[in-house]
N, C-alpha and C positions, 0 to 999 in steps of 0.2 A: 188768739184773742184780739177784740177789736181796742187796742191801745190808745190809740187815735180817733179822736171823731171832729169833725169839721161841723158846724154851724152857721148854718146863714141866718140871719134877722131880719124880718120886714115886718112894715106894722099893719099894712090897706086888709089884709087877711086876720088882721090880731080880731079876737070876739067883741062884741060890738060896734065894731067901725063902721059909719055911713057916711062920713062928710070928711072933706079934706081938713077942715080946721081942724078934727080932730089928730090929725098927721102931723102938723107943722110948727116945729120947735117957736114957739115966743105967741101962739096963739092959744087964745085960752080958754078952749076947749081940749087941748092937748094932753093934759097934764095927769088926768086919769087912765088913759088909754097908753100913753107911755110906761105908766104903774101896770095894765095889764100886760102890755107887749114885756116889761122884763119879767110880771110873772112865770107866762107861756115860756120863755127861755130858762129861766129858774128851773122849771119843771123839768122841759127837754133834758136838761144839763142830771139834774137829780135822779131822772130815771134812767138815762148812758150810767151814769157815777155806780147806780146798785148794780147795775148788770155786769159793771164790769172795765168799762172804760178808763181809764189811767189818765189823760190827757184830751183837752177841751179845748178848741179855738173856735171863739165866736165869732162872728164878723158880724157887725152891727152896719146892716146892707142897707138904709132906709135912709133918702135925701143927705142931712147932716152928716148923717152915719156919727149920729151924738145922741141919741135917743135912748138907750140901755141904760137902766142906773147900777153902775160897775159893784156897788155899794151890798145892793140884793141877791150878784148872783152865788151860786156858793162855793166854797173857797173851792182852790184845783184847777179853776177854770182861767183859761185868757183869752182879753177881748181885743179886737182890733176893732179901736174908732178910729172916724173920715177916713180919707179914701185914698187907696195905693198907688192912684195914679198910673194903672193898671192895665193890661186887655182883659186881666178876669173880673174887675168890678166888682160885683155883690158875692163874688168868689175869691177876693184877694187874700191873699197867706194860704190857699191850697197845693196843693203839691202831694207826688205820691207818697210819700209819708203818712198817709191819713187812712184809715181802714174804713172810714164809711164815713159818710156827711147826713144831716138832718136839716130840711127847711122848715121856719115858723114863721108865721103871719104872712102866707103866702096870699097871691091873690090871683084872680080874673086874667088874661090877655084882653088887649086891646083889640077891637071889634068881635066885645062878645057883651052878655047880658047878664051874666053871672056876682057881679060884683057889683051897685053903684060906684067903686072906683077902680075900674078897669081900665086897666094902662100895659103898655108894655116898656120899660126902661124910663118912661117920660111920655109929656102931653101932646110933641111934637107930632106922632106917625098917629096913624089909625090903623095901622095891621102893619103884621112882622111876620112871615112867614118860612117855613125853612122846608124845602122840598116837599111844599103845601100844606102842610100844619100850620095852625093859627099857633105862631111858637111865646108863649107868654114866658116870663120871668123863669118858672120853673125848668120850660123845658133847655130854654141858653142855660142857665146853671147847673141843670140833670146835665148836660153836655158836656163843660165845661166840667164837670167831676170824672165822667166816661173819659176826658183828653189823661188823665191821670190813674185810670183804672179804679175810681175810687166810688165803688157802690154804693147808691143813695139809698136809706135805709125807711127813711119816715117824711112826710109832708105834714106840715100842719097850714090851715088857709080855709076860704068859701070853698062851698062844696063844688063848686066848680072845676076850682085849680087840683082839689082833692081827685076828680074825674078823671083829670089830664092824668097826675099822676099813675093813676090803676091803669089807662092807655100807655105810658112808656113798660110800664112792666107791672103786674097783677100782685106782685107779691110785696110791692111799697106799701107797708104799714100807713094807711091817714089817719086825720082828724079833724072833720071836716066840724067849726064850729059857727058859719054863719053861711047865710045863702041870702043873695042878690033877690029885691023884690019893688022892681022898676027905680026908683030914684033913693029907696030904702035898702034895709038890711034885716033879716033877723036870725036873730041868736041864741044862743045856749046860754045857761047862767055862769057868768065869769070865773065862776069860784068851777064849774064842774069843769069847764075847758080845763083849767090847769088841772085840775084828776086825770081828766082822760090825756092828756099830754102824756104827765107822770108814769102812768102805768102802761101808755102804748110806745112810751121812747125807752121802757124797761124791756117790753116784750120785742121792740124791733130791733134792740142791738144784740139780747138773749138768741134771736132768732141770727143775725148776721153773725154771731160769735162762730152759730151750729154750722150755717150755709150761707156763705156768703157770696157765693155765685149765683144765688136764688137773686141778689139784688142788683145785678149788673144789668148795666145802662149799656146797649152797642150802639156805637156811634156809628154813622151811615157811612157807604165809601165815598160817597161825592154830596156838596151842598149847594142847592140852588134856593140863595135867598133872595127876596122881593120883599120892600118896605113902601107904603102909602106914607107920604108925609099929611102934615096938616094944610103947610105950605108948600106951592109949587117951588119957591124960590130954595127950603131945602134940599126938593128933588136934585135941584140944577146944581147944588152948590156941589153934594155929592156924586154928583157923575163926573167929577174930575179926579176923585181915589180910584189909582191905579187898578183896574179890573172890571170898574161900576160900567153898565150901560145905563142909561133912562130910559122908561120904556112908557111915561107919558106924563102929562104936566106936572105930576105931584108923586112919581113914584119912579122907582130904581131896583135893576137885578145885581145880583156878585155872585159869582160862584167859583167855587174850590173843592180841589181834595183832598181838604187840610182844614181843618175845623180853628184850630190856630189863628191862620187867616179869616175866617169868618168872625173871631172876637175881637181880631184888630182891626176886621171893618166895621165891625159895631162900634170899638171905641171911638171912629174918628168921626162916623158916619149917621151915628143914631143917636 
């Protein structure tokens, strides 16, 4: 039985998101879209709880990582706000202990079209790559789960990051509830997102209870990343972490065969 389930929270993927003020704790546009962002986790959390799940750790993955109102989600559950200070970042408190993890309000990588707010980690880079995948948020933390054995069961986010998903392994339950539309967004109705959350975070833990091998993430044997900065002056700062070459004004490789290492050059590095 899946005992454990791991949660990550982002908001850029929550339903209706188009503009960063609606992101950003103290601006006030915020304040409704943080209402939907802990809906969407309400749900996720409601439909592990029926299927079966025992035990809940969210991680409230988004800038502050203060954004969840601790208050709506439902009892059984624990949330880890700001930040671990970490190499797993938007995956801190994971560990093999956890029988499957669920992303919600996922979003876009940076140098795609998918999202008006496509980023990968932060505004600094323009592409993040991992042995040439455009690697956005999902797929470091789909990773970062696979360092733990711990198969990702469901995505929720723009149909874009929903894509990725089906690309690492076909059998990730999505819900895809908004799609990129040049400087816009459009969406689902708020209230159906949290349904379809509900009843496909019921059906994807039901389904990892049955086959849980069906959601395993394999991690590659060796990692060749390449990050484009915004600024050259980041390039240069990190080709001095141990491993980095630069390989032209605004951009730097690392590689490993140790994924490990790859989230601790994230951490210092991106």
């Amino acid at each position: 039985m899946l005992n454990r389930i791991f949660l990550s929270a982002d908001i850029e993927g929550t339903c209706g998101i188009a503009h960063w003020d609606e992101t950003e704790l103290g601006k006030p546009d915020y304040a409704p879209f943080r209402q939907q962002m802990t809906r969407e986790v309400a749900a996720a959390c409601e439909g592990a709880l029926a299927a079966g799940s025992e035990d809940i750790l969210i991680k409230d993955a988004h800038d502050s990582a203060r954004n969840l109102i601790p208050g709506e989600l439902p009892e059984g559950v624990q949330i880890f706000r700001g930040w671990g200070s970490d190499i797993h970042s938007m995956m801190s408190g994971i560990d093999a202990s956890f029988s499957g993890a669920i992303f919600t309000g996922y979003h876009s990588s940076s140098n795609t079209d998918k999202n008006p707010l496509s980023h990968t980690m932060n505004l600094d880079n323009t592409s993040v790559r991992i042995n040439g995948i455009q690697a956005s948020e999902l797929v470091i933390n789909a990773f970062a789960a696979a360092l733990y054995d711990v198969p990702l069961l469901m995505v929720t986010g723009d149909a874009g990051v929903c894509e990725q998903a089906k690309q690492l392994n076909a059998n990730i339950f999505t819900v895809p509830v908004s799609r990129g539309c040049g400087n816009g967004s459009i969406s689902i109705h708020p209230a159906q997102a949290v349904r379809r959350i509900r009843e496909t975070a019921q059906q994807a833990v039901q389904a990892g209870i049955e086959h849980p091998e069906r959601f395993a993430i394999v991690l590659p044997h060796h990692f060749d990343v390449e990050v484009e900065f915004v600024k050259h002056s980041r390039a240069r700062r990190a080709s001095f972490y141990p491993g980095v070459k630069q390989t032209g004004p605004r951009s730097v490789r690392f590689s490993s065969d140790a994924y490990y290492d790859v989230l601790r050059f994230f951490l210092f590095c991106l």
